[in-house]
N, C-alpha and C positions, 0 to 999 in steps of 0.2 A: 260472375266469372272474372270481373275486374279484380275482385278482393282476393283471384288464387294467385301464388306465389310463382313467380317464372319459371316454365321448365329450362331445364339444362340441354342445350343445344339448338330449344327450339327457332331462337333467335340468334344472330351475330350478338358478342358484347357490342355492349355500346360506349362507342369510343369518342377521345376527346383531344381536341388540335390544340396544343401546348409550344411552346416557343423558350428555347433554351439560352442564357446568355453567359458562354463560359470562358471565365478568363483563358488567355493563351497556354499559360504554364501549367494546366489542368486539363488542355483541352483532350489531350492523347489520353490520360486514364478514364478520365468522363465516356468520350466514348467506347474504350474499352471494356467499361464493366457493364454499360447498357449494353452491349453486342453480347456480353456472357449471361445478361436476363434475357433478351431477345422479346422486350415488351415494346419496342419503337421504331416505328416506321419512318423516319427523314425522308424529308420532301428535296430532292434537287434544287436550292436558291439556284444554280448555277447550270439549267440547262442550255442556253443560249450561247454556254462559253464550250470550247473544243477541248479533250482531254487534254492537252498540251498549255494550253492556258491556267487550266487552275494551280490552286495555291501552293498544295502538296504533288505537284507531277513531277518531283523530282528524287521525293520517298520511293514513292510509286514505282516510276523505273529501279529504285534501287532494290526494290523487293521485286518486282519481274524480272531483276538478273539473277538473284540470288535461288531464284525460283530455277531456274534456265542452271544454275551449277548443281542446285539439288536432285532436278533429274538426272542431268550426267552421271553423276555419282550412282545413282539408282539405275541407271541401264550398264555401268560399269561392275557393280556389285551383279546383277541378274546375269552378263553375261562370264563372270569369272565363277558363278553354281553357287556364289555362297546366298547365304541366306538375309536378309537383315531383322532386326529384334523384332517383332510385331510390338512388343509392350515396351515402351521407354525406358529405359533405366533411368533413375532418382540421380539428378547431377541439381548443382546450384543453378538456378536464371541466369541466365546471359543477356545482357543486351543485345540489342540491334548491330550496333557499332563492332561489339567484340565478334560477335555471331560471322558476320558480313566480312572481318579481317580473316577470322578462322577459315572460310568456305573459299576466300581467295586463296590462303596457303594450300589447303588441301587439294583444290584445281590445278595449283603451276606445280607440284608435286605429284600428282596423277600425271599429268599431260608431260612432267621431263623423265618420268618413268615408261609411259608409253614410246618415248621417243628414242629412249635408251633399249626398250626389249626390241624396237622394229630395226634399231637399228644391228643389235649383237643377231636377231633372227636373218636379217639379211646376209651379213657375215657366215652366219652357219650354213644357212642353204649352200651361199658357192663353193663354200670348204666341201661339203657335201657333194654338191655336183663335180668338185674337180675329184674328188674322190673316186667317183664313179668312173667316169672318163680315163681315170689312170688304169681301174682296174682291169675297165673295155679296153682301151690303147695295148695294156699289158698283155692279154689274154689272144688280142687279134694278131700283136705282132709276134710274138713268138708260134702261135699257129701259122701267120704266113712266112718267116723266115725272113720279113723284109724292116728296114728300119728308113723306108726312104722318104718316111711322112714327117714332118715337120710340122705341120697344123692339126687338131683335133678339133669338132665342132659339136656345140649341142644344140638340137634345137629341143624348145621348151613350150611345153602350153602352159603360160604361166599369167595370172591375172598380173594386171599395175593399179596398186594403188596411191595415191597422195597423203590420203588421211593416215595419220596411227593405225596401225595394225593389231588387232585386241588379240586374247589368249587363245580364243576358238580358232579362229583363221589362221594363226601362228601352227598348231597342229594339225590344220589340214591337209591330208594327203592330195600331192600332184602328178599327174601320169607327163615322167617325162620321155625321150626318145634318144640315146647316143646314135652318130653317125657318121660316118667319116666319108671324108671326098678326095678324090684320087685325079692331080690335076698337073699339066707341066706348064712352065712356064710363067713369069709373074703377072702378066697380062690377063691369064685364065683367073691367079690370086686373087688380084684385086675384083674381076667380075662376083665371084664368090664369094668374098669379104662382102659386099656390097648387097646382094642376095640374102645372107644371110643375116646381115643387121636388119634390112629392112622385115625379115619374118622375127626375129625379136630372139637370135639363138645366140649362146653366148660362147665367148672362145676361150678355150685352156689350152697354155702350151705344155708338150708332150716334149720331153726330153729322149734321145735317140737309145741311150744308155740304159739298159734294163736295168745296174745298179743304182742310177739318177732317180732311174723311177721308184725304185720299192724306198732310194731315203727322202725320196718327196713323199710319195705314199705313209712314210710314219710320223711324217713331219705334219702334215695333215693330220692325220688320224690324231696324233696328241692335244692339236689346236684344238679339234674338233672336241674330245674329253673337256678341255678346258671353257670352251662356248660351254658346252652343256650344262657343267656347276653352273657359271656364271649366269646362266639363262634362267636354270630351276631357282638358285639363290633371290634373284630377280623377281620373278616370279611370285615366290613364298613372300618377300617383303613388300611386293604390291599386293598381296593378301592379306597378308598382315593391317597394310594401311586399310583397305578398303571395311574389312571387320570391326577396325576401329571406328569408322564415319558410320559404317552400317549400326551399330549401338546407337547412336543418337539421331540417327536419318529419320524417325518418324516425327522426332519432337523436334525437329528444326524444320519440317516440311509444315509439321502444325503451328508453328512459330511465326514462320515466314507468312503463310497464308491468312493469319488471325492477323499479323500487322498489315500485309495491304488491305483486308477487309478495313481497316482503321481506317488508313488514309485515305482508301475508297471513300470512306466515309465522312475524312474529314473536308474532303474535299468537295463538299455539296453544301457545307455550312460557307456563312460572308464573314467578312471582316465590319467588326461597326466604324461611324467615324472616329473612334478614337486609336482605332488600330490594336488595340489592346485586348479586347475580347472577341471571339467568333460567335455569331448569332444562328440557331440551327430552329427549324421547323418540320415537326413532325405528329402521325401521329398515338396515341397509345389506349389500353383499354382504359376504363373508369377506375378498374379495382386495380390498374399497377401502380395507382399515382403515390402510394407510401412506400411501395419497393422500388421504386425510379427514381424516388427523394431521399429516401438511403442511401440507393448505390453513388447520387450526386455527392452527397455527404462524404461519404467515404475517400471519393474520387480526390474532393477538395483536402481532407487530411493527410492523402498518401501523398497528397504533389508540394504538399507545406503552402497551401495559395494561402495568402492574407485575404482575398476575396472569394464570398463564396457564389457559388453557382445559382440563378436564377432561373425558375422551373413558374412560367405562369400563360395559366389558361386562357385561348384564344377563342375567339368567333371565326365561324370558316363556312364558305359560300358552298365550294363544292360536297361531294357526299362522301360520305368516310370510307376509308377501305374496311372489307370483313373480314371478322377475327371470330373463327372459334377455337374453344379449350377441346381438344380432343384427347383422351386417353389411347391405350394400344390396343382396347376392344375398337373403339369406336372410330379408330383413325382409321383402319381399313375402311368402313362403310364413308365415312367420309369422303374418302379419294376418291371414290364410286361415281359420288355425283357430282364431285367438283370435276371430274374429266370431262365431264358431260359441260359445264358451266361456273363458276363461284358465284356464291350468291348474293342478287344483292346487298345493300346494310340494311340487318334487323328484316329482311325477308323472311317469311317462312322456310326453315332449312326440310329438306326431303329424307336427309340422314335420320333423322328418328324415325323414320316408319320404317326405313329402308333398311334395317338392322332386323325386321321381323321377317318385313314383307319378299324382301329379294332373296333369304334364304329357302322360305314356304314356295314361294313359284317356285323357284330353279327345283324343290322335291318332288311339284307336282308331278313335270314330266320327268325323274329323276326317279320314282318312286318304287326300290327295291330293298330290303331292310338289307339283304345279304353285300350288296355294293355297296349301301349304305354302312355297313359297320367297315367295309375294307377303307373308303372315306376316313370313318372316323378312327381308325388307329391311325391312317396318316396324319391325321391334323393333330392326334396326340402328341404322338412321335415329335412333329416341328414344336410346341409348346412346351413337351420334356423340357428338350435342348436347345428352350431360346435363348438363355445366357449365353452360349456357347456360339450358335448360329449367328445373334448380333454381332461379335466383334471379327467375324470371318468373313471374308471378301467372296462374296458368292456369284455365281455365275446369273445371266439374265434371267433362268427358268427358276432358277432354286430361288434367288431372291424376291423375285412374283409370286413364289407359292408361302415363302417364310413370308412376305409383307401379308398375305391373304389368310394366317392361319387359322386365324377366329372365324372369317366368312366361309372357311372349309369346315371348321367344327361346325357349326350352325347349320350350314346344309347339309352334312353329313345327320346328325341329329333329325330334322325333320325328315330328311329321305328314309330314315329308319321308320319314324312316322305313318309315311304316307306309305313306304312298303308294306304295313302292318295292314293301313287301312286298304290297299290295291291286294292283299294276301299274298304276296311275290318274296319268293328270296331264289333269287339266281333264276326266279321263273317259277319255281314249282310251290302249289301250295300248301300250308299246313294246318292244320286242325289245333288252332293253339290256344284257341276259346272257344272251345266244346265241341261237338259232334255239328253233325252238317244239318240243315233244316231238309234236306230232303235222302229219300232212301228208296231203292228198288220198288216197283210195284209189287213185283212178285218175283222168283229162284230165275226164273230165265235173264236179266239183265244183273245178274248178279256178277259179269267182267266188266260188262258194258256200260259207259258213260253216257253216251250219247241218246237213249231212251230209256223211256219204262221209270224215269223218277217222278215220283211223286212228294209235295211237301208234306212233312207227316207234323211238323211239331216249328215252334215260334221263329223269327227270322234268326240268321248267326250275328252272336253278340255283337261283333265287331268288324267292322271292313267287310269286304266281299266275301260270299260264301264258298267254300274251294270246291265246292260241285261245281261251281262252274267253268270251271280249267275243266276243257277237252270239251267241252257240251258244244253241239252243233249252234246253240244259241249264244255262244260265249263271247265272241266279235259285237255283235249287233247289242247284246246287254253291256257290256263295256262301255262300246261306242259310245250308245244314249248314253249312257251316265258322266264317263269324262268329258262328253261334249258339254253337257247341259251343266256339268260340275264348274266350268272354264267360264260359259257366261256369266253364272253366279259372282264366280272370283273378281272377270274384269267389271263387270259392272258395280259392285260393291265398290273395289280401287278406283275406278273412275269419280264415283260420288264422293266418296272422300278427297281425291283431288277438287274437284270441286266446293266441297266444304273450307278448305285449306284457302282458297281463295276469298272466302268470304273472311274467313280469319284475317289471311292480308290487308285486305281493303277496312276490316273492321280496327285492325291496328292503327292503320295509316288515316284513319279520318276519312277515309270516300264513303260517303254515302250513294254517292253517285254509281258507283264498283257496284255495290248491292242491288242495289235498285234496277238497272238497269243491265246488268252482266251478270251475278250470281242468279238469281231470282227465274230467270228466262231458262237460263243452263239447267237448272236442279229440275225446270218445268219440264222443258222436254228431253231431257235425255231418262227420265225416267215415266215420260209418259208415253216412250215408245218401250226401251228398255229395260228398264223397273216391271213397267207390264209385264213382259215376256219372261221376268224373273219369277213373278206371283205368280202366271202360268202354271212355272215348270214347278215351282215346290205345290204348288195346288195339285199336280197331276202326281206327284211323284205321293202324295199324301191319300189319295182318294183314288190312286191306280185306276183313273181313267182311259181308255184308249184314243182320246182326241189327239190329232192332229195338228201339231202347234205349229207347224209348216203354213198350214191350209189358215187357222187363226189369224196367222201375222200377216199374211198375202190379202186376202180378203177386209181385213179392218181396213183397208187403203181402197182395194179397189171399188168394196161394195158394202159401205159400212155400217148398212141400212139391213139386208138381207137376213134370214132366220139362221142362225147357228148350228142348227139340227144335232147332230151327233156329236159335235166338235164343241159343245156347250158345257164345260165347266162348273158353273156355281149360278145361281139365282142374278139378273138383273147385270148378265156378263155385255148384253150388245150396247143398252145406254150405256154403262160406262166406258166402251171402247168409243162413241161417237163423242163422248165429252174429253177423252182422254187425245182425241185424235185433234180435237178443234183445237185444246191447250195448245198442243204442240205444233200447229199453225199458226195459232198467236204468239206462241211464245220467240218467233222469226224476226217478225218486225219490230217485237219490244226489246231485242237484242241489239237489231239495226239501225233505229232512227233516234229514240229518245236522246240518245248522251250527247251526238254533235251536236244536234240543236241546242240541249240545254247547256252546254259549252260554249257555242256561241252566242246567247242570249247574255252569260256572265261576262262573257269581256266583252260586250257592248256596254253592257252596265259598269262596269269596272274603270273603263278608257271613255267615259260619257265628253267629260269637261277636255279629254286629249292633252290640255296644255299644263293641267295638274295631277299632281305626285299623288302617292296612297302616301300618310305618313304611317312609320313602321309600328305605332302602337296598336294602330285602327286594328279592328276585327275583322275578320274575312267570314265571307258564305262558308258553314261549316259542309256544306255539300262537296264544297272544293277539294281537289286531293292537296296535301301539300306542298307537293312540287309544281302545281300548275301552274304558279306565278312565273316556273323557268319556262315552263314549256310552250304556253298561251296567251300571253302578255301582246309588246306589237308585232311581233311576226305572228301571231295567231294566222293561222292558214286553215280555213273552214272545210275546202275539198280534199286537203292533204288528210285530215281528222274523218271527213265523212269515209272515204277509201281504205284508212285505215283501218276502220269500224265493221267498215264491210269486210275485208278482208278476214276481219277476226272469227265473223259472225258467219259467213261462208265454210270456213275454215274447223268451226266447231260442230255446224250443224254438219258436214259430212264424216267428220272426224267421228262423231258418235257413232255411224253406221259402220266404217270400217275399221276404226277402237276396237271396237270389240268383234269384230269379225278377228281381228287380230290378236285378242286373247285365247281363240283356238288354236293355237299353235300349243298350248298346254297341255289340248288333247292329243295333239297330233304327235308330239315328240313323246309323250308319254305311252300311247301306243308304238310308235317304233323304236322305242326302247326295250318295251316289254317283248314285241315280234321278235327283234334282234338276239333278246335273252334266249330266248327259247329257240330259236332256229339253232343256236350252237348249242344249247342244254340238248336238243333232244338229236337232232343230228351231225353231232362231233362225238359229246361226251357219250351217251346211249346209245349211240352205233358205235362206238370203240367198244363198248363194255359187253356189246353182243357175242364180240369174238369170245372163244377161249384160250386167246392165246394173249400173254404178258406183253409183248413186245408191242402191240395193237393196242392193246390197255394205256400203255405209258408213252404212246404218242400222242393219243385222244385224249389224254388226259391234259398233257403238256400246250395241245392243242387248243385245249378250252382253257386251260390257266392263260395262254399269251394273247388269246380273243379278251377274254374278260378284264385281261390289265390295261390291253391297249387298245381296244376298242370302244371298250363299254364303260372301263374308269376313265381313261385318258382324253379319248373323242366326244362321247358323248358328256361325260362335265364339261367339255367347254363349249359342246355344242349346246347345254343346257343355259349355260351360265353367259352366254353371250346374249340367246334368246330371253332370258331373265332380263337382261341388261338393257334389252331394245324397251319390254315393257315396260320399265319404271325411267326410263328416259323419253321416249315419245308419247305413250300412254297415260302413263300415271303425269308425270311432270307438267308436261304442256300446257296442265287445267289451271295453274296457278303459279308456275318459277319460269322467274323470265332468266335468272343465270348468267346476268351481264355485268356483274359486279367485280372487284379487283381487290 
C-alpha cells in the first residue's frame, strides 16, 4: 500500500513555509504577479501594528477613495438608464497616478454638472409655477370682475433637498395646489406672509393689468422653451460624459481593487535593517516552487532591479494551512464539506467519496426516473450555457444552482437509477424488463390487482416488480425493503468512515489511533450492526419468515434462550453470545488504554525534568506526532481521561442512533413516492375522468405545477439537505475533525 502512488484530493498538498527577500523597487511587481498565480499565502509580520501604522496605509487610502469615486460613477451611470460595457474595451495601461488624476477630473465634472442641472431645474420649476398662477390669477379675475388682489400665493408639497438633485427626481411629477387669500388691511398681510412662509408656499406677484399679464405670461413661456434646450442639451452631455466612464468602469474598478489587493499585501511584509528590501513570509504548495521562482524572475526583469529576489525554504513550528487543486467538477463537492469544516493538513479529505456517495443517497429517497430525467435536462441546460452563465451577474438562487451543476447532474443520473430500480416514473409503473413474475390465477381477477395472483415464472429482471403498485401488500413489501435497504447503506458508510480513520492514524504515525480507537469501533459497531446486516441479506436470500425485531431484542435481553422459529442458519445463538461479549469488551478497550498509556510516555519522556530531548533523538513510534505540542509539561491526565470518555460515550451511542438515522432514506423515499401518486392518481386521473376539455386542462396544469414545485423544487431540497445531514454528522464524525484553515 506504501508503494501506490497518491490519490488526487485524497490529501491537502503538502506545503512549504518559504521566506521571500525583495528588494524595494520590485517589491510592487513581485507581489503582483504572485497574487495573479494565487499559489501564496503571506503570513501578517505585522499583526500587532493597527491599519493606520503600517508602511503602505497611505496607497491604501488612495485606492479606497478612488474606489468610493468608482462607485459614484456606477450609481450615476445606473441612475441616468444607461448601461456600462460589461467587457472592457482594449485601451493602453494606465498607472496609478494617471488612473487616480483622470477619476478626479471626471468627479469635479460630474459634481459641477449636477450642480449646474439642479440649479437651471430649480429655475424652471418657478417659471413653471409662476406660470401657472398667472394662468389661475388670469382666469379667476376676469370670472370675478375684480382686480383688487395684489398678492397671489402657492402653496406647494414640495420635497427639500441639499444634495444634487439626479435626472430621475428632476422628472418627477409634483401635486401642487394654487390659492388665493382675500384680505384687508396690512396687518392681516403680514399675519399671512408669515403663515404662509412657515408652510413652505411661495409668492408670485400678479400684476392688476390683464395686458401686464398675458406679456409676463410670454415672457415666461419663452424663458421657459429656453430652460428646456438648456436642460435636455445638459443633460445629453452628462450622458455623453457618463458613456464615456462607463466604457472603461469595469477595468478601472478591476484595477483599483487588484492594487489595494497589492498594498494589502504589501503591507504585512517588514522592512529588514538595511531598509532597502522588504522581507515576506508565507506559505505555498511543494509543486509551485518553479512557477513562484519564475514569476520572481520576471518580476526582477520588468522592474530593471540589479538585485534579484530571494525565494528560500523555512522550518515552521505551527501546522500549514490546506490546499487543495479542485477542478469545476469537483469544486462543487468540495464546498460541500468545507462548509461543514476545512480540513486539516494532509487529513483525510471526505470530497472523494462524497462525489459518489452524496449523489446515490439524495436518489435513494429521490427515486423516480421521470423527475429524474426533468433533473437532468435542468443540469444540462446550466452546463449548455456555462460560458455564458459564468460571466453573468446572477441572482442568489441561479448562482447556487449554476455553482451546483454537476452535483445536479449526478443526482439527477442516479435518480434515474434508483427510479428504474423503485420502477416509478411519475409513480406509475412500467414493464420495461419483461413481463411481470406473477399472473391471474384464473379469468375472474383478470381487472383486479389486488387478488388471485399467483407467481408463475422467475423474479423481474430488474428493480421491483410493477404487480406490485396497487397490491393490498404493496406498502408493507416496500416498507421492508427500503427500510432494510437504508441500514445496509448506513452501515456500510459508517464502516468506511471508520476505515478512513485508520488510514488517518496510519498516515500520521499513531499507532496508538489503531490500537486502541480503530480496532474497538470496527469491533462493535459491527458486532451489533454488521450483525443485523447478515441477518437481513440471510433472510432476504433464504426467504425466512424470522423476526428480526424479536432477534435483535432478545440477543441483549436473553442471550442464552432457544431461537425457535426466528433461527436463521446453523450455530446462530453461540455466535450472537460471542458477538455480544466483543461488544462489551470492545467499551473499555476504547476507554481506558490510550490515557494511561499517554501518561505512562510523559512520565518517561519528563523523567530527568531538568533535561531537554535533543532534536535528533528518536521518539516512541506509538506517539502521534503532534504530541510533543499537546502532552509535554502541561500534560493534564483528567483533561485526557474526560476527553476519552467523551469520545468513547459519544461513539458507542452514536452507533445506535447513526443509523437509526439513516432511515430517513426510507422514510423520504416513501413520502416522495406517496406524494407522487396522490397527485398522479387524484389530480391528473380524476381530471381525465371528466369528458369535458376545460377539466382536462386544469388537471392537467394542476399536476404540471405540483410536480414542478413540489416534487422538483421541495423535495430536492428536502432530499439534498437530508443527504447533507448524513455525510456531515454520520459519515464524517468517524474520522474528520475539520478544524483546519
Amino acid at each position: 500500500m506504501d508503494n501506490l502512488p497518491p490519490m488526487d484530493l485524497m490529501r491537502s498538498e503538502k506545503m512549504s513555509f518559504v521566506q521571500l527577500i525583495i528588494p524595494v523597487e520590485s517589491a510592487h511587481r513581485a507581489v503582483s504577479y504572485l497574487g495573479e498565480l494565487g499559489l501564496l499565502q503571506f503570513r501578517d509580520l505585522n499583526a500587532d501594528k493597527s491599519p493606520f501604522q503600517r508602511m503602505f496605509v497611505n496607497q491604501v487610502k488612495r485606492c479606497a477613495e478612488m474606489s468610493r469615486k468608482l462607485r459614484f460613477f456606477k450609481d450615476q451611470i445606473s441612475k441616468a438608464g444607461l448601461l456600462s460595457s460589461v467587457r472592457p474595451v482594449t485601451q493602453p495601461d494606465v498607472e496609478l497616478e494617471e488612473l487616480e488624476i483622470q477619476l478626479a477630473e471626471h468627479e469635479n465634472e460630474l459634481i459641477e454638472m449636477n450642480a449646474n442641472s439642479e440649479k437651471l431645474r430649480q429655475s424652471y420649476n418657478e417659471l413653471l409655477e409662476f406660470k401657472i398662477v398667472l394662468q389661475k390669477a388670469g382666469s379667476f379675475l376676469v370670472s370675478s370682475g375684480t382686480h383688487a388682489v395684489s398678492e397671489r400665493e402657492l402653496d406647494e408639497n414640495v420635497y427639500s433637498n441639499d444634495d444634487y438633485v439626479d435626472t430621475a427626481s428632476l422628472l418627477e411629477q409634483v401635486e401642487k395646489t394654487v390659492f388665493v387669500v382675500f384680505f384687508s388691511g396690512e396687518q392681516a398681510k403680514s399675519k399671512i406672509l408669515k403663515i404662509c412662509e412657515a408652510f413652505g408656499a411661495s409668492f408670485y406677484p400678479v400684476p392688476e393689468d390683464i395686458t401686464k399679464q398675458r406679456q409676463i405670461t410670454r415672457e415666461v413661456s419663452s424663458r421657459l422653451d429656453e430652460l428646456e434646450v438648456t436642460l435636455d442639451a445638459g443633460i445629453r452631455h452628462r450622458n455623453k460624459a457618463l458613456a464615456s466612464i462607463g466604457v472603461h468602469l469595469v477595468k478601472w474598478i478591476s484595477m483599483v481593487r487588484r492594487e489595494k489587493a497589492v498594498y494589502d499585501t504589501l503591507s504585512m511584509l517588514n522592512f529588514d535593517v538595511t531598509k532597502k528590501c522588504l522581507v515576506g513570509e508565507g506559505w505555498c504548495p511543494i509543486f509551485a516552487k518553479a512557477q513562484l521562482q519564475a514569476a520572481l524572475q520576471r518580476a526582477t526583469f520588468d522592474s530593471n532591479s540589479q538585485v534579484g529576489i530571494i525565494y528560500h525554504v523555512m522550518d515552521a513550528a505551527e501546522s500549514p494551512p490546506t490546499y487543495f487543486r479542485t477542478n469545476k467538477f469537483t469544486n462543487a463537492f468540495q464546498e460541500i464539506v468545507d462548509a461543514y469544516g476545512v480540513a486539516r493538513y494532509q487529513e483525510s479529505n471526505p470530497s472523494v467519496y462524497t462525489v459518489i456517495t452524496f449523489p446515490f443517497l439524495f436518489a435513494v429517497m429521490f427515486g423516480d426516473w421521470g423527475h429524474g430525467i426533468c433533473l437532468l435536462l435542468g443540469a444540462l441546460v446550466l452546463i449548455a450555457r456555462e460560458s455564458k452563465l459564468g460571466t453573468q451577474k446572477l441572482g442568489s438562487f441561479m448562482e447556487m444552482l449554476y455553482g451546483g451543476r454537476y452535483v445536479l447532474l449526478l443526482m439527477s443520473l442516479f435518480s434515474i437509477y434508483c427510479g428504474l430500480i423503485y420502477n416509478e416514473f411519475f409513480s406509475v409503473p412500467y414493464h420495461i424488463f419483461g413481463l411481470s413474475a406473477y399472473k391471474c390465477r384464473d379469468t375472474t381477477c383478470s381487472e383486479a390487482k389486488t387478488t388471485g395472483l399467483v407467481k408463475y415464472q422467475d423474479p423481474y429482471a430488474f428493480g421491483v416488480d410493477p404487480s406490485w403498485r396497487g397490491s393490498r401488500s404493496e406498502l408493507p413489501f416496500l416498507n421492508s425493503l427500503k427500510m432494510k435497504m437504508s441500514i445496509l447503506l448506513g452501515v456500510a458508510q459508517m464502516n468506511m468512515g471508520i476505515i478512513l480513520s485508520y488510514f488517518n492514524a496510519r498516515f500520521f504515525g499513531s499507532s496508538l489511533d489503531i490500537r486502541y480507537q480503530f480496532v474497538p469501533q470496527i469491533i462493535f459497531l459491527n458486532s451489533l450492526f454488521g450483525y443485523l446486516s447478515l441477518l437481513i441479506i440471510i433472510k432476504w436470500c433464504t426467504g425466512s419468515q424470522a423476526d428480526l425485531y424479536h432477534v435483535m431484542i432478545y440477543m441483549f435481553l436473553s442471550p442464552t434462550e432457544d431461537l425457535g422459529e426466528n433461527q436463521l442458519f446453523w450455530g446462530q445463538r453461540p455466535l450472537q453470545i460471542i458477538l455480544l461479549l466483543l461488544a462489551m469488551i470492545a467499551v473499555p478497550w476504547m476507554l481506558f488504554p490510550k490515557p494511561f498509556i499517554l501518561k505512562r510516555l510523559h512520565t518517561e519522556r519528563f523523567q530527568g525534568r531538568t533535561y531537554g530531548i535533543l532534536a535528533t533523538s528518536e521518539t516512541d513510534l506509538e506517539v502521534e506526532p503532534d504530541s510533543a505540542r499537546h502532552y509535554d509539561e502541561d500534560f493534564n491526565f483528567s483533561e485526557v481521561f474526560v476527553h476519552q470518555m467523551i469520545h468513547s460515550i459519544e461513539f458507542v451511542l452514536g452507533a445506535v442512533s447513526n443509523t437509526a438515522s439513516y432511515l430517513r432514506l426510507w422514510a423520504l423515499s416513501l413520502a416522495h413516492s406517496e406524494l407522487s401518486t396522490v397527485f398522479y392518481e387524484k389530480v391528473l386521473l380524476l381530471a381525465w375522468g371528466y369528458d369535458n376539455l376545460v377539466i382536462r386542462l386544469v388537471g392537467l396544469a394542476m399536476f404540471a405545477f405540483a410536480t414542478a414545485f413540489i416534487l422538483l423544487m421541495m423535495e430536492t431540497l428536502s432530499a439534498f439537505l437530508h443527504a447533507l445531514r448524513l455525510h456531515w454528522v454520520e459519515f464524517q464524525n468517524k474520522f474528520y475533525h475539520g478544524d483546519g484553515f
